[in-house]
N, C-alpha and C positions, 0 to 999 in steps of 0.2 A: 479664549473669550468667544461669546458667539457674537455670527454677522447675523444683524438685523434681514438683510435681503437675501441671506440663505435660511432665516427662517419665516421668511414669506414664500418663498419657493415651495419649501416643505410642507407650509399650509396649503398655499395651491393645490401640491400631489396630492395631500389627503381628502381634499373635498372632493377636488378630480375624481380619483375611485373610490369614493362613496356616490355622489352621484351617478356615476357611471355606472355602478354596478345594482342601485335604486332604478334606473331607468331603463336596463337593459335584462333583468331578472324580471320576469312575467313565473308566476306560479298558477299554471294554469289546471284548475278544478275539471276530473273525471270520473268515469266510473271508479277506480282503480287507486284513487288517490291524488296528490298534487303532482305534477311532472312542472320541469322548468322548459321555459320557452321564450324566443329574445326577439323583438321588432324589428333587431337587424334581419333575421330570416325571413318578415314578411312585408320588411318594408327598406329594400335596400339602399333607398335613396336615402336614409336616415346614416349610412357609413358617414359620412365628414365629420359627424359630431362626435365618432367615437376618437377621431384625428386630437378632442378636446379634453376627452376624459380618458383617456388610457395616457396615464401618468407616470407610469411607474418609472421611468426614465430621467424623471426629474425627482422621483424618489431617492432613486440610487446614485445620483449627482451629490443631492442636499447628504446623504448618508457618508459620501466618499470624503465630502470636503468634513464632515463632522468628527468622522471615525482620525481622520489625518491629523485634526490638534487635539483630538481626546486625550484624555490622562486616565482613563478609566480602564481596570483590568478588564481584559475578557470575560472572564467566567463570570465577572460582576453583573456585565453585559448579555452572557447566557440565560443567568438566572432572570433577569429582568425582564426575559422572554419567555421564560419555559414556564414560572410560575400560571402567570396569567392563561397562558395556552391552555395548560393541563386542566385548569379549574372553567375558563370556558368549552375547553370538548366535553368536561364529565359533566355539568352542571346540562347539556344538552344529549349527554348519554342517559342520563336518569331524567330525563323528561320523555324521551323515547320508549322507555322500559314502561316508565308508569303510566304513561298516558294511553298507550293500546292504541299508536295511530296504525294505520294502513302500511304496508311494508314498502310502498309505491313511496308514500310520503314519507316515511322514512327514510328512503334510500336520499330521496332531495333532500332532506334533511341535512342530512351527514356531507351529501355534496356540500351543498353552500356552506354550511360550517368548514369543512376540514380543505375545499379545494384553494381558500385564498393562503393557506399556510405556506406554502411552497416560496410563497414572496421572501416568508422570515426564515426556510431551512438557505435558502442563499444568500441572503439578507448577514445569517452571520457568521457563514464560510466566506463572505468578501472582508464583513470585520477583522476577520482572525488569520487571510492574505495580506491585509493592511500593511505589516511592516513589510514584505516583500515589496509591495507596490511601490512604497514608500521609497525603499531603494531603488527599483526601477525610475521613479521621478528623480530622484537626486542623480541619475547616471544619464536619464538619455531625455528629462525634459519632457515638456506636452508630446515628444514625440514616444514615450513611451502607448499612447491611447492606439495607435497602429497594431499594439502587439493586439489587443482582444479584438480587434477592428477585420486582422488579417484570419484571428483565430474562428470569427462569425464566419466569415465566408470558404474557410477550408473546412470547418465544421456542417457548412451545407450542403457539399460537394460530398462529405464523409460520413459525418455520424452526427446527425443536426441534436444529437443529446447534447454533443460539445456547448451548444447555443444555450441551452438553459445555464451556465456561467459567464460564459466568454461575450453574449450580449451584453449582459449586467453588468460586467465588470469595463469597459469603454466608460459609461457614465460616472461610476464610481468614479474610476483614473482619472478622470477631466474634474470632480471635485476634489482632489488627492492634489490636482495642477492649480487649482483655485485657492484651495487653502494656503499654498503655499505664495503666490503670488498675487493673490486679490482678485475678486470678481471683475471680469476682464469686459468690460462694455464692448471693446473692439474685436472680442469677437462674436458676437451677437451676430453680425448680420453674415460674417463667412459660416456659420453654424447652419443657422434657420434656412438661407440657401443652398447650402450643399444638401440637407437632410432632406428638404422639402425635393431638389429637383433626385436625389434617388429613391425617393419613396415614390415619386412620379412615373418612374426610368421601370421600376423594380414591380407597382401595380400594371401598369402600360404594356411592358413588353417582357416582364418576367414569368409574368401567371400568379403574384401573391395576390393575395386580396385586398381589396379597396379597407375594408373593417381595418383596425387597428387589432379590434378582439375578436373572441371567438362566436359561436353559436348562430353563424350565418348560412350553416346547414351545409357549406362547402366543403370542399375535402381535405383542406387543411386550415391552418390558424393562422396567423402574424403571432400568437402568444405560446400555443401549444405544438412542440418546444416556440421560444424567440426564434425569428428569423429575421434575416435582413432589413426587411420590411420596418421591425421592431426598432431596430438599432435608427435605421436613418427618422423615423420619425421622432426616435430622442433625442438627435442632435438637432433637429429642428427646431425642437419645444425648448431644448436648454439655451437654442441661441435665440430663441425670443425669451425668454426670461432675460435672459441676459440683456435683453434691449431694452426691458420692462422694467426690470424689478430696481427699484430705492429701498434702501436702508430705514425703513417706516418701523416705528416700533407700535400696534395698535393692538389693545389688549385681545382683541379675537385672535392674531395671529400668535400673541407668547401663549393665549388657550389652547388652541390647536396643535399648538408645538409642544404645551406639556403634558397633549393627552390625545395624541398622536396613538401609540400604542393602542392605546381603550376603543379609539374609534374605529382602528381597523381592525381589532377582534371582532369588535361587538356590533358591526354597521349591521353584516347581514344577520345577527340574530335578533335586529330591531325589526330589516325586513318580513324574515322569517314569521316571527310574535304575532305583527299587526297583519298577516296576510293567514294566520291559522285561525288565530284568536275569531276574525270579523267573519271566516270561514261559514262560523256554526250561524250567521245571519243570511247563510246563503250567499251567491255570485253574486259579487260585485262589481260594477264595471272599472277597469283601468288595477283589477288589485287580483281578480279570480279568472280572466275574460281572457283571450288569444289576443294577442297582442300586435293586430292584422290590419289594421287601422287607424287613419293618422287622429282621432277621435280619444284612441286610447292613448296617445300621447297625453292629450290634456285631461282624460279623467288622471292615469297615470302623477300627473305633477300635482293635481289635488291631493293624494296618498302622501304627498314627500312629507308636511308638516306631520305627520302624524309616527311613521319612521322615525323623522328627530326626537319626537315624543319619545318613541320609543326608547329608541338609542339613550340617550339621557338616565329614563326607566333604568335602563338595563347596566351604564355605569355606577350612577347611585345605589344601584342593590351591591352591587361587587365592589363597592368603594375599598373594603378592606384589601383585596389584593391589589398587592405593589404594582401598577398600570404605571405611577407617572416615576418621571426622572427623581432623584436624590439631587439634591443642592447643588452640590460638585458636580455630580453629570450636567447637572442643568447648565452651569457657568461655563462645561468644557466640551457641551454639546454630546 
């Protein structure tokens, strides 16, 4: 059966990076074409809000506790993703083909379409760990989250690729510990404390970056691979949910949850659309402009309603492919 407050959570994460990635995506107009360009680089006092919108932590929480009482095959679960993917990359490959853009703006193109996929190739190689994990929770309890905990930090020291699983998979396990014993209020505040004071420990006197995300023009990411940084800021945000979040059943969040998938295909080629499309009217401020100025924040959030335009646009044309759950997924998450 689904919990209501894990599917508030998961609406959270998706608004989380959609906004996030609306407010931090500048497609900025040149000779050459559109290049991408992010306010964290020119305005780095803007980092704490990326503290708000880099979700993905509580993506793969909401995902761990889901995949944990699922009934649903895997491959059912593959297909569910792969159809969608394939028909949003080609339906954006032949718009590139035929439209004769600039090779510049092509190449951002294909970035922002194809760079947020990386979420769903891990996304469901921890599905299809699942039953492992599962036995690891029935043998060693919440203290199973230690194993990817100890593997982030051996993985930094080693071969920080380890981190693009071994981050991801700690959130998961802590939803994998939730399913199985109920969303734990009590530990909200040992969570959001620990995570807040290593993500303090780890910007302060480690060298990561203050950003949560990337494009701050420094020499490394918190994202690309996860790093520590990543990990303690999910445990933070899972133990404020955890402090936050009731059992609310309110029709925006069972929307968001059944179309969850669609949103995160399709956010940025709403972005993309409304920033080509208004192109041809020339630079626009807060949508074409560098994004250098606290100014452009607030053209910036004038654009958002128009993205959801978008976005919407862009599910209702693709309504025929299979985006939302099946009934039974629905019931068993």
């Amino acid at each position: 059966m689904r919990d209501p407050a894990v599917d508030l959570i998961r609406a959270v994460a998706v608004v989380g990076v959609i906004a996030g990635h609306w407010l931090v995506t500048a497609l900025v107009a040149g000779p050459d074409g559109f290049t991408v360009q992010s306010p964290l680089r020119w305005m780095p006092e803007l980092a704490p809000v990326s503290w708000l919108l880099q979700t993905l932590g509580l993506f793969f929480f909401a995902g761990g506790f889901a995949a944990a009482r699922s009934k649903t095959a895997l491959w059912l679960k593959v297909r569910r993703l792969a159809i969608p993917v394939a028909v949003v990359v080609g339906v954006w490959g032949l718009i590139i083909i035929v439209s004769g853009m600039p090779d510049e703006t092509s190449r951002t193109v294909i970035h922002l379409v194809v760079s947020p996929l990386w979420f769903l190739g891990v996304y469901v190689i921890l599905q299809g760990l699942t039953p492992v994990f599962r036995w690891l929770d029935e043998r060693l309890g919440a203290w199973a989250i230690l194993i990817p905990t100890m593997l982030t930090i051996i993985g930094e020291f080693t071969l920080t690729e380890i981190n693009v699983l071994a981050v991801w998979w700690a959130p998961w396990q802590a939803g994998i510990v939730m399913a199985r014993v109920g969303l734990q209020r009590a530990w909200g505040l040992p969570l959001l404390a620990t995570g807040a004071v290593a993500y303090f420990v780890l910007v302060t006197y480690a060298g990561y970056p203050v950003s949560a995300v990337g494009g701050t023009g420094e020499a490394r990411s918190n994202l690309a691979p996860p790093s520590p940084a990543a990990l303690a800021l999910a445990a933070a945000q899972i133990g404020l949910v955890l402090l936050l979040a009731r059992p609310i059943r309110w029709r925006i969040t069972n929307w968001l949850n059944r179309h969850a998938l669609a949103l995160f295909l399709l956010h940025q080629s709403a972005l993309l659309t409304v920033t080509l499309l208004l192109g041809a009217f020339g630079v626009l401020p807060g949508l074409h402009t560098l994004p250098d100025h606290p100014m452009w924040v607030l053209a910036r959030a004038v654009w958002l309603p128009a993205f959801i335009i978008a976005l919407v646009g862009w599910a209702f044309a693709l309504r025929v492919v299979p985006f939302g759950q099946t009934r039974s997924a629905q019931r068993n998450h």
